[in-house]
C-alpha positions as CSV (number, residue, x, y, z in Angstrom):
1,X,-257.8,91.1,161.8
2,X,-255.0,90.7,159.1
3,X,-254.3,92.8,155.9
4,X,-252.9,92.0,152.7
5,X,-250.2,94.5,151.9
6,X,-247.8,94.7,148.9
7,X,-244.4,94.7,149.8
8,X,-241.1,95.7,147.5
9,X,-237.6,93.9,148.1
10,X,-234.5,94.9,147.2
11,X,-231.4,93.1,146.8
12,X,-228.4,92.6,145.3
13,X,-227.5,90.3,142.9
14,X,-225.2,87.8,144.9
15,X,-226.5,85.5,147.5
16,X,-225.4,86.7,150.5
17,X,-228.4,89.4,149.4
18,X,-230.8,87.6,147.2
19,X,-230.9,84.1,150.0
20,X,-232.3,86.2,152.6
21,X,-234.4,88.4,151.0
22,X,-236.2,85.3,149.6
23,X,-236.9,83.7,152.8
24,X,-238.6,87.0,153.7
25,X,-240.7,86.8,150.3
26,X,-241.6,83.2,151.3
27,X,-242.5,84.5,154.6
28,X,-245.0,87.5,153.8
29,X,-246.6,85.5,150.7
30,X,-247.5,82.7,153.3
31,X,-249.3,85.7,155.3
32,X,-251.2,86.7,152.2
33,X,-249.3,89.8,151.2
34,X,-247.7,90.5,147.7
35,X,-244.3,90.9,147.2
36,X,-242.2,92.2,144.2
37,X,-238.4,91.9,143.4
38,X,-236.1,94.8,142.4
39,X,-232.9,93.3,141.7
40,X,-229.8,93.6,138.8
41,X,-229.8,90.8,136.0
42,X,-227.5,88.7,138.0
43,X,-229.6,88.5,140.9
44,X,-232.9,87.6,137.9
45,X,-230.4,84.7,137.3
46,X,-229.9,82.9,140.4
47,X,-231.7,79.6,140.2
48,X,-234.2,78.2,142.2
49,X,-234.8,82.1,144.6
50,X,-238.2,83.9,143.8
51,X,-240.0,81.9,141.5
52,X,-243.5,83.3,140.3
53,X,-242.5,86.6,141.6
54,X,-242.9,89.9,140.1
55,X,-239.4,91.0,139.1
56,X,-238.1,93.9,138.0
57,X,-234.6,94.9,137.0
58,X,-232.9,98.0,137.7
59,X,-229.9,100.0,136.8
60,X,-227.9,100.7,139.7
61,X,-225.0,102.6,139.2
62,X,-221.7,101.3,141.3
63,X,-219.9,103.8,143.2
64,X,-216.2,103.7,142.0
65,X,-213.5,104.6,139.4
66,X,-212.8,107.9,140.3
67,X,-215.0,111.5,138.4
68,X,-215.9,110.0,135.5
69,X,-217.6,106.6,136.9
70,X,-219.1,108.5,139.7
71,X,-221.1,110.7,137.5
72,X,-222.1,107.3,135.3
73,X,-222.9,106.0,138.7
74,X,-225.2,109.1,139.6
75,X,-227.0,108.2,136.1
76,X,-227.5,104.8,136.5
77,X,-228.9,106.0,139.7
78,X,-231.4,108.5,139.2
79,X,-232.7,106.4,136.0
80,X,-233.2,103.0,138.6
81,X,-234.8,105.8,140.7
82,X,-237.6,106.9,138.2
83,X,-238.1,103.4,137.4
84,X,-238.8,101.9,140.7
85,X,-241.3,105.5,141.5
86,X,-242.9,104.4,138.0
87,X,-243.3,100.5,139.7
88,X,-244.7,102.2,143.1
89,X,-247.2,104.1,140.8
90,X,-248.6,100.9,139.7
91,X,-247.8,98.6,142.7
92,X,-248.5,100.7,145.6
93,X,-246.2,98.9,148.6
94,X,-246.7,99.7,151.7
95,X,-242.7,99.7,152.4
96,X,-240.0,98.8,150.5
97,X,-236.4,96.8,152.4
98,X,-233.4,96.7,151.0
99,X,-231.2,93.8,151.5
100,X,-227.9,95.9,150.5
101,X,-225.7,95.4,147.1
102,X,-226.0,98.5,144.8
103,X,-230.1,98.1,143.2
104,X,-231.4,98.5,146.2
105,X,-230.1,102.0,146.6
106,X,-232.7,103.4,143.7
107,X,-235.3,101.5,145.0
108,X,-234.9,103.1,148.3
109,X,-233.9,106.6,147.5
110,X,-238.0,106.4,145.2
111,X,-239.7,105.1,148.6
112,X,-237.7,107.7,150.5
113,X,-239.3,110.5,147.4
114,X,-242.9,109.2,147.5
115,X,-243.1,109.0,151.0
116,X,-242.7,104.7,151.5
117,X,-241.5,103.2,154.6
118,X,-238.3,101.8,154.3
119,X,-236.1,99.1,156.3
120,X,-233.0,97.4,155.1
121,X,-231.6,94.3,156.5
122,X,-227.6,93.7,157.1
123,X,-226.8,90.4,156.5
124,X,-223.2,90.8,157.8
125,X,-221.0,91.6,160.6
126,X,-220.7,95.3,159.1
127,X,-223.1,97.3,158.1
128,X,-222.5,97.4,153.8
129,X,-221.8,100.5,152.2
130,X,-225.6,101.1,150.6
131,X,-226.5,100.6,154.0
132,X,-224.4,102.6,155.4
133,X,-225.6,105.5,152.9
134,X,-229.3,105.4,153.8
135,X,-229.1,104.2,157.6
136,X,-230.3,107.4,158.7
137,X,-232.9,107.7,156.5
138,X,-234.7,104.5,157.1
139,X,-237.1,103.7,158.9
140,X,-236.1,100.4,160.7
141,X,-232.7,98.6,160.5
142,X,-232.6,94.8,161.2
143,X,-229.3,93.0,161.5
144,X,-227.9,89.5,161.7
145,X,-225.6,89.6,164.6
146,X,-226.0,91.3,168.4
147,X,-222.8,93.5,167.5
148,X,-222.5,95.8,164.1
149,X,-219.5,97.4,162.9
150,X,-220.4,100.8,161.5
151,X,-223.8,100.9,162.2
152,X,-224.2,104.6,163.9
153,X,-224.8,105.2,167.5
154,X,-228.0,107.2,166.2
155,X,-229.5,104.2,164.7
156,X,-229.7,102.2,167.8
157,X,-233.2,103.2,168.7
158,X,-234.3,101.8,165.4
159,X,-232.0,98.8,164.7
160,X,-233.2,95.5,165.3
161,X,-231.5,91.5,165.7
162,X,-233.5,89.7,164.0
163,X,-230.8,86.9,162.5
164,X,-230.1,86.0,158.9
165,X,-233.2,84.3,156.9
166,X,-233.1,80.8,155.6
167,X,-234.4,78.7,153.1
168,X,-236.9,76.4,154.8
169,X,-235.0,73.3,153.3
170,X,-232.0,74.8,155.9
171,X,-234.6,75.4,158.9
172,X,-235.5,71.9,158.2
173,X,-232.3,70.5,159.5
174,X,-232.5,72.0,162.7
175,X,-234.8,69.2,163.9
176,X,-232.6,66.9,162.9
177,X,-229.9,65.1,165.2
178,X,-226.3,65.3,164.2
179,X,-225.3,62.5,161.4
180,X,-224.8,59.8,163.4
181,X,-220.7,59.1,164.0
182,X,-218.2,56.6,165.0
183,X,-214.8,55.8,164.8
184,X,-214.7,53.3,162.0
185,X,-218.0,55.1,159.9
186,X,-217.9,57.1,156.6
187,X,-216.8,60.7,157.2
188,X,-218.6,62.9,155.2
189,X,-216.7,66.6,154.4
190,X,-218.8,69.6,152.4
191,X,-216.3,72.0,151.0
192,X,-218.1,75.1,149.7
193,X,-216.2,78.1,148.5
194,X,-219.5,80.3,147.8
195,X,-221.7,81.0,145.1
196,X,-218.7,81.9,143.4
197,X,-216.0,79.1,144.4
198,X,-212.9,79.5,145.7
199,X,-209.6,78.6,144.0
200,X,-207.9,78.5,147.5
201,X,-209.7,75.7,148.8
202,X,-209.3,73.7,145.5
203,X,-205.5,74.0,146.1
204,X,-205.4,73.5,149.6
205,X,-208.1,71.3,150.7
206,X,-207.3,67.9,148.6
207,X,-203.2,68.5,149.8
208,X,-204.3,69.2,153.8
209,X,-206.7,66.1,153.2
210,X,-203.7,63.9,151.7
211,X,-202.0,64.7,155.4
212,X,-204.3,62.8,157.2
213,X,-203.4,60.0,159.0
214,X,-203.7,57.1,156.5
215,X,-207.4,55.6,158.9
216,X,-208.4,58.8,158.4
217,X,-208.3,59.1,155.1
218,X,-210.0,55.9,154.0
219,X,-213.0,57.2,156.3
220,X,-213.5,60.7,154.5
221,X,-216.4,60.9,151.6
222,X,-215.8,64.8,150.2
223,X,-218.4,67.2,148.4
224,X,-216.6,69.9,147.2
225,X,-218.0,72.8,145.2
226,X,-214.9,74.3,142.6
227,X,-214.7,76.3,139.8
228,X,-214.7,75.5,136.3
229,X,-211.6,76.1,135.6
230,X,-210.2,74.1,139.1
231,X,-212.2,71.0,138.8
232,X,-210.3,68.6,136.4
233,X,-207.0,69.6,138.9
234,X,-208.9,68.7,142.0
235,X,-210.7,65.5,140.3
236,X,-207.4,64.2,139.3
237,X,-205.8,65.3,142.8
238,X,-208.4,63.4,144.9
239,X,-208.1,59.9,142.4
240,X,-204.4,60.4,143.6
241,X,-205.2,60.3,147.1
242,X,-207.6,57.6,147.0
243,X,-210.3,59.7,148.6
244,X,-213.8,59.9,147.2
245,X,-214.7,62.8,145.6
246,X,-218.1,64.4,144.4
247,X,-217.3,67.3,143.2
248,X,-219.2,70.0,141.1
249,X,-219.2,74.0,140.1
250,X,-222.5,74.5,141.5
251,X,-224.3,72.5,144.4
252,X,-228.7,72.6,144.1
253,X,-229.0,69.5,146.3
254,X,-226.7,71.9,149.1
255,X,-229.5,71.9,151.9
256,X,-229.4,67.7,151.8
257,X,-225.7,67.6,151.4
258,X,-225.2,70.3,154.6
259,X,-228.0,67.5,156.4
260,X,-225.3,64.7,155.5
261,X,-222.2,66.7,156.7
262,X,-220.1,65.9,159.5
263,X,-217.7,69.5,159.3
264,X,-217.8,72.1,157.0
265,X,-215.0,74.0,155.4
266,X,-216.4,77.6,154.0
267,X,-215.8,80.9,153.2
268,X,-217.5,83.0,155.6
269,X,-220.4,84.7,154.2
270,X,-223.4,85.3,156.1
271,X,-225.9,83.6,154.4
272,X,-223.0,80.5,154.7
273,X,-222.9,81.2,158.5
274,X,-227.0,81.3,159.3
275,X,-227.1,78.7,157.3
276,X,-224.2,76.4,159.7
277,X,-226.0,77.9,162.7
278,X,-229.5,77.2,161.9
279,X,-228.4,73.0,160.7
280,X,-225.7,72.9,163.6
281,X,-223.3,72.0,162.0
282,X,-219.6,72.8,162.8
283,X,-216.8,74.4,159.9
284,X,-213.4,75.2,159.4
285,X,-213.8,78.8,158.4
286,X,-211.5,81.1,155.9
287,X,-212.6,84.4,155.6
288,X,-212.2,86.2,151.9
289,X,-209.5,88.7,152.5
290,X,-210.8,90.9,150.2
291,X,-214.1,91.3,150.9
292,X,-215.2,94.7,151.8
293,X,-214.6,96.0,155.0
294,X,-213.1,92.7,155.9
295,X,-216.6,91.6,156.9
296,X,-216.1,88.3,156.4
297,X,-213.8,88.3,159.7
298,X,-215.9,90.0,161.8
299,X,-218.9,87.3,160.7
300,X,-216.8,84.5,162.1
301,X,-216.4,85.8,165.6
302,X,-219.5,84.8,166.9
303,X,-219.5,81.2,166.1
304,X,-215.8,81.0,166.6
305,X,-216.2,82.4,170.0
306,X,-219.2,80.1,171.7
307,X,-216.9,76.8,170.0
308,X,-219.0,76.1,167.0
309,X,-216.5,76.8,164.4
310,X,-212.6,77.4,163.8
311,X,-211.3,80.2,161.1
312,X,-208.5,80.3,159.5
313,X,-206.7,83.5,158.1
314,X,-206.2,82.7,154.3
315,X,-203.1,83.7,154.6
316,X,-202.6,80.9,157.1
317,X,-204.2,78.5,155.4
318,X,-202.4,75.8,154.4
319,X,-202.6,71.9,153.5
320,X,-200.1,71.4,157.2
321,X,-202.6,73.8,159.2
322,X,-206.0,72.3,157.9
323,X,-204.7,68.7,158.9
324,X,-204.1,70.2,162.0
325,X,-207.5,71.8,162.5
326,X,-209.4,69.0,161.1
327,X,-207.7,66.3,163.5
328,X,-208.5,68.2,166.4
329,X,-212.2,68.3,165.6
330,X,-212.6,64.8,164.3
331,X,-210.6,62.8,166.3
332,X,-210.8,64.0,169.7
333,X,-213.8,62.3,171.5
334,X,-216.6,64.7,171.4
335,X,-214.8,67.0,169.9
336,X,-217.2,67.6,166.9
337,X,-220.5,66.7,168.5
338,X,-219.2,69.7,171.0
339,X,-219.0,72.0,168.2
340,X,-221.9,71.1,166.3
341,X,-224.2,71.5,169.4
342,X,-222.0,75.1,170.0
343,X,-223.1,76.1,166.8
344,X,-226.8,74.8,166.5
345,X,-226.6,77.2,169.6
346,X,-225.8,80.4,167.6
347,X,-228.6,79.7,165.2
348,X,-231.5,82.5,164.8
349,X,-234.2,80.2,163.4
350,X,-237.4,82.6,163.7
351,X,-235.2,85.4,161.6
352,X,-237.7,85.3,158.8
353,X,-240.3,85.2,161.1
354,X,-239.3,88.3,163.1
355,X,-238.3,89.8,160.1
356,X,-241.8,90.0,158.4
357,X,-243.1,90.9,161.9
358,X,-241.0,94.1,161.8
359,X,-242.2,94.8,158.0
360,X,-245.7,93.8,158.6
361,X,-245.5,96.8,161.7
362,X,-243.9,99.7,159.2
363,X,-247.4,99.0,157.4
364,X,-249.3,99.0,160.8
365,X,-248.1,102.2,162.3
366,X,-247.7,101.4,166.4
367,X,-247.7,97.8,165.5
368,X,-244.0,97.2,165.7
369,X,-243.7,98.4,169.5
370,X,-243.4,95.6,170.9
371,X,-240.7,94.2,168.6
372,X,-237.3,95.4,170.6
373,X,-234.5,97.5,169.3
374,X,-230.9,98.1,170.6
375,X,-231.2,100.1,173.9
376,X,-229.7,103.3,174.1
377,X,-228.3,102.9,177.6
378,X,-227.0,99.7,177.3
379,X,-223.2,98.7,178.3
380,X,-221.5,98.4,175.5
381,X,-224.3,100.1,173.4
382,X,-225.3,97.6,170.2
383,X,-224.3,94.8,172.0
384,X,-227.4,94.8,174.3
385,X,-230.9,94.9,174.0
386,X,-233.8,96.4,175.9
């Protein structure tokens, strides 16, 4: 026998939070249950994520700038607490998950006060700091990758790989075989610097393209996502080089165009990872040096390691270096096909499944034993699994 539950999700407002956490909502809604959104105003803005769901916006103080902005912090804080205990007043969930950035924190400090069951989901490599803050108070931890930086030894018994949720129109691809490719055919490049662009790859990528061999180069058919204020500069770059260019600050159609894509160059966010992984689709990868912890570094080590993708230090990244890298996947025989198989293998499709399954069980006490966690005893500890 099944039963409807009402579920809270909390998330950041940047993709690399907001993606997942709405594969999950997709997820439990398909079982029957009820799900509400906490969230900041930039997550409310995201197009096309949690339509027709219950949303609510929360202050969330961030924790930075020294005395004076951690006591604002600590405000902000304790007011997006009260709020989200006033929505549990009326809403009742059975557990509330946070999918890191800083609104989640009140929403899970108020479950933690009335009693809730709580999980939160790491989308990256390393655990985030708001994860970090309440690992030990949760209930259930699920991560994205076999091997966590920062995650504490004590959380092991709790912590759970369950992959990094995508939007069905992703999943979709999976079924899919690899666009078909030969030597003389149109070679079709996605370039996507995030939801937020990246100026490095508009001033790199169209230069290391222009390096190409001249065959090449008449082949190539580029989507490239840029910022506003890079786009004229790489429109007027590409017309240069002769290379066709569809270029835009903001991709909707980016499920079809990853289905189209022969390699991928990215920034390495997690939700840009599961989603390579889950199409099988292989990428040139630069992490953002300045994200925290580094994490997009550690994200890339998986898929870099089993063949399905090459990084590149940003500080190494350069128009000579890419040509390099790019020949070596697209003109050695098999080269590419290789890599896009090597990453369809890294690929977690049932993460939103498994997911809900471990939510679903913190409101069926007993229910979630059979779902594995990290084993205690295991050689090299979160590596393994029992």
């Amino acid at each position: 026998m099944s039963f409807s539950h009402h579920f809270v999700l909390a998330a950041g407002g940047t993709g690399g939070h907001m993606i997942p956490a709405h594969a999950l909502a997709a997820e439990l809604t398909a079982r029957g249950h009820r799900v509400a959104l906490v969230t900041d105003e930039r997550g409310a803005k995201i197009p096309g994520l949690f339509d027709g769901v219950q949303t609510h916006i929360l202050p969330a103080g961030r924790i930075a700038g020294g005395p004076i902005g951690w006591l604002k912090a600590a405000r902000a804080i304790m007011e997006g607490r009260d709020m989200a205990r006033r929505l549990y007043e009326t809403f009742a969930p059975a557990a509330v998950i946070g999918f890191g950035g800083y609104p989640a924190f009140p929403a899970l400090l108020a479950a933690r006060k009335d009693g809730i069951a709580t999980a939160v989901h790491e989308q990256n490599a390393v655990l985030g700091r708001v994860n970090r803050l309440v690992a030990r108070k949760v209930d259930a931890i699920a991560t994205a990758y076999p091997d966590i930086e920062r995650l504490p030894a004590s959380c092991l018994d709790k912590t759970h790989l369950v992959g990094n949720p995508v939007r069905a129109e992703v999943l979709a691809l999976r079924a899919q075989p690899f666009p078909e490719l030969d030597g003389e055919g149109i070679f079709r490049l996605l370039v996507t610097g995030g939801s937020q662009g990246a100026t490095v790859l508009s001033d790199v990528v169209p230069e290391g393209l222009g390096l190409l061999p001249l065959s090449f180069r008449r082949r190539l058919q580029v989507t490239q996502q840029c910022r506003a204020e890079d786009i004229e500069q790489v429109r007027a770059r590409y017309a240069e080089l002769s290379i066709p260019a569809d270029l835009a600050t903001y991709l909707p159609d980016l499920p079809q165009r990853l289905g189209w894509a022969h390699l991928v160059i990215a920034r390495a966010g997690a939700s840009t990872i599961a989603e390579l992984t889950a199409a099988g689709r292989p990428a040139i990868l630069i992490p953002l040096p300045s994200a925290t912890d580094d994490h997009q570094t550690a994200n890339v080590r998986e898929m870099v390691s089993a063949g399905g993708a090459r990084a590149i230090a940003q500080k190494h990244f350069t128009a000579v270096e890419l040509a390099k890298q790019m020949q070596k996947l697209a003109l050695e025989p098999g080269a590419l096909e290789n890599a896009a198989r090597r990453a369809w293998g890294c690929g977690r499709p049932d993460a939103a499944r498994d997911l809900a399954d471990l939510v679903e069980s913190l409101a069926m006490p007993g229910a979630g034993d059979a779902i594995p966690a990290y084993a205690d005893d295991a050689p090299g500890g979160q590596e393994a699994f029992a």
